[in-house]
C-alpha positions in Angstrom: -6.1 22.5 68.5 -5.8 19.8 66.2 -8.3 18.7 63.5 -10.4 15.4 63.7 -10.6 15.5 59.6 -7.8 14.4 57.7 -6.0 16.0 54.6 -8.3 16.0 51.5 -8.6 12.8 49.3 -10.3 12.0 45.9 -10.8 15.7 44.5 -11.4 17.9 47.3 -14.0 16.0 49.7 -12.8 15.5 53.1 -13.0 12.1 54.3 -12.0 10.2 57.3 -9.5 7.8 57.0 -11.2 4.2 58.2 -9.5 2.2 61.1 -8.1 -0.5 58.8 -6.2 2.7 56.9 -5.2 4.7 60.2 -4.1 0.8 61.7 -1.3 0.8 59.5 -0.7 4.1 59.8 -0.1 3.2 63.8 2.1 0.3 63.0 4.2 3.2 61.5 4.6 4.9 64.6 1.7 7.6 62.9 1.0 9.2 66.5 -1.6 11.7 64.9 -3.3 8.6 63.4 -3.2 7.1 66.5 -5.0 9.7 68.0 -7.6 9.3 65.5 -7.8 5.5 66.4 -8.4 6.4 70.2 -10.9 8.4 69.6 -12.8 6.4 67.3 -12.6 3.1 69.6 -12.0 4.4 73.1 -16.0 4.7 73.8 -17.0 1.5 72.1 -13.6 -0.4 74.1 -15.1 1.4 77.7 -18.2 0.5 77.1 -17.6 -3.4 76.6 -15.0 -3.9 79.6 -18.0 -2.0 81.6 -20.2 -4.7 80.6 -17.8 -7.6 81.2 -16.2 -6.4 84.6 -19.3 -4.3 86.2 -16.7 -1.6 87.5 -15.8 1.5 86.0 -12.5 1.9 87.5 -11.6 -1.4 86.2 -13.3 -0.9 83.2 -10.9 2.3 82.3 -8.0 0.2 83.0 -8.6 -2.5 80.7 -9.7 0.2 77.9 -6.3 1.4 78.7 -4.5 -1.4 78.5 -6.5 -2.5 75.0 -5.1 1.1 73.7 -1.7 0.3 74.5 -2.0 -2.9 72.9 -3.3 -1.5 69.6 -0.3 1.2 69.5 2.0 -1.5 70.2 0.7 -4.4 68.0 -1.2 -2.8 65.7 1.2 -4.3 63.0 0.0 -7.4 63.3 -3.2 -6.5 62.5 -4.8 -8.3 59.2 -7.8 -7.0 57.2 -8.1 -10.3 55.9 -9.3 -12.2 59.1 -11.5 -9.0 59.8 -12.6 -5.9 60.0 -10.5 -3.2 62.2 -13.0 -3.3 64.8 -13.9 -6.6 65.4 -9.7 -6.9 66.1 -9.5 -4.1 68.4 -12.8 -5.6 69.9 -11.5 -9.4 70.2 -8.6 -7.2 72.2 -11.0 -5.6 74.7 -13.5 -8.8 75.1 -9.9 -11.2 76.3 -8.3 -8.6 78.6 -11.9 -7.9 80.2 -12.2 -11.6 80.5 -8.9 -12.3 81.5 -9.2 -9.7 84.2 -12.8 -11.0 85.3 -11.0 -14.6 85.5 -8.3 -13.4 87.4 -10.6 -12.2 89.8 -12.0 -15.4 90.5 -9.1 -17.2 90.4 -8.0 -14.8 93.5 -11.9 -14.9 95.4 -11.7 -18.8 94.9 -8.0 -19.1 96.6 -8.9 -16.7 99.5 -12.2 -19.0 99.9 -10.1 -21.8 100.6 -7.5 -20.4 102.9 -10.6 -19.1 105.1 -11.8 -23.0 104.9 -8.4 -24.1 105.8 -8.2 -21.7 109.2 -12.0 -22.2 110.2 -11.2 -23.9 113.4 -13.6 -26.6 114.3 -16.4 -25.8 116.9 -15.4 -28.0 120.1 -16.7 -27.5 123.2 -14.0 -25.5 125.6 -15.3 -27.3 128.7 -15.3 -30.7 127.6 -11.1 -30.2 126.2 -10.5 -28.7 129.7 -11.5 -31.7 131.3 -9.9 -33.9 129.1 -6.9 -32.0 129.4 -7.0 -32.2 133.5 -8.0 -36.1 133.2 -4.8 -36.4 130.8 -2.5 -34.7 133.5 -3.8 -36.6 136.4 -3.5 -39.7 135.0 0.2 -38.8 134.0 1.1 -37.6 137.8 -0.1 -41.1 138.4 1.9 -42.9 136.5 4.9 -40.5 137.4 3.9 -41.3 141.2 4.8 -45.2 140.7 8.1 -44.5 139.2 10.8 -45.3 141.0 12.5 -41.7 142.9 15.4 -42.2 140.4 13.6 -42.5 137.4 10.6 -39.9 138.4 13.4 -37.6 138.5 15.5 -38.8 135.6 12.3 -38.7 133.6 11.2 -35.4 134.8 14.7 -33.5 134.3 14.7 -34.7 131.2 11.5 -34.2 129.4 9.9 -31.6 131.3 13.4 -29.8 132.3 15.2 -30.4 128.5 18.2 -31.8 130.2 20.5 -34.4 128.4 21.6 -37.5 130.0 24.8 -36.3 130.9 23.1 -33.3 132.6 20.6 -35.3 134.6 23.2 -37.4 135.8 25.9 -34.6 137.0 22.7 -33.0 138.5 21.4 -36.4 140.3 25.6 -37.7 141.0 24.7 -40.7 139.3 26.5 -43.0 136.4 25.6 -42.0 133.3 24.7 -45.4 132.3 22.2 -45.7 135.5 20.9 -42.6 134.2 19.8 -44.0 130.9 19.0 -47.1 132.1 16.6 -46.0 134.9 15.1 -43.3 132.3 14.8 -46.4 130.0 12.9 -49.0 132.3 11.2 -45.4 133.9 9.5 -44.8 129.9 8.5 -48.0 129.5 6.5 -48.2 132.7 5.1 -44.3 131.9 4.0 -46.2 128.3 2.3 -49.0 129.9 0.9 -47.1 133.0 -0.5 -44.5 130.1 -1.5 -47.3 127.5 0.5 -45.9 124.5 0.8 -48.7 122.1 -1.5 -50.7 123.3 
């Protein structure tokens, strides 16, 4: 079991080291110091990531992460901007922030996907009959197509046949196949009022 005081200073009395001391310690590589460091600001780092992020789960995770970050940069730390706890603390406050802001970040992208794939409320009834209106009026306009280009046109676009497939399957020129197709769209256009 290992002792929370350190070795005597000053004549005999038994004093704690304070963070700034056991800081540089850390940036060392002092584990035992470090030790001393965690368990002087592990409860205070907690307890300000609890405030921040509301969650104790994700509370713990930024209080270890802050930890890590002091054993790692605890060099860097200057008593001359501060006191050893107001530095470990500017560490927790960011990373409990930063995580908060992440958080929203994420809730604010999902809250526009689900606007982005909110269909439209339409009435089902209403489409169906447009949609039956739309292919009557389109077997009309097939009905006063020539036989040739009703079939030309229908082998084609509703079959996926090429020109050159249309015509071996109708034994017709090639170029009466294109031209009938031709003359065939442009009456479906005006029968159907595209462009107009």
């Amino acid at each position: 079991m290992r002792s929370d005081r350190a070795l005597p200073l000053d004549g005999g009395r038994h004093e704690r080291p304070g963070l700034e001391q056991l800081l540089e310690q850390v940036a060392r590589g002092d584990r035992p110091a470090f030790e001393q460091v965690y368990d002087l600001v592990s409860g205070p780092v907690y307890g300000l990531a609890l405030r921040v992020l509301r969650d104790p789960a994700q509370a713990e995770e930024i209080a270890q992460e802050v930890l890590v970050e002091v054993w790692r940069s605890a060099a860097r730390f200057d008593a001359a901007r501060g006191s050893a706890m107001s530095w470990v603390m500017t560490i927790a406050h960011h990373r409990a922030v930063d995580r908060v802001r992440a958080a929203q970040a994420a809730t604010d992208r999902e809250t526009r996907v689900a606007r982005l794939e909110v269909h439209r409320p339409y009435d089902d009834v209403a489409e169906a009959v447009e949609t039956s209106m739309e292919g009557e009026r389109l077997r009309r306009c097939l009905g006063s197509l020539t036989e040739l280009q009703r079939e030309s046109v229908t082998y084609a676009y509703y079959g996926g046949y090429s020109y050159r497939e249309v015509s071996e399957l109708l034994r017709v020129p090639l170029a009466t196949v294109k031209t009938r197709m031709r003359d065939g769209l442009i009456r479906m256009r005006d029968c159907l009022g595209v462009g107009r």
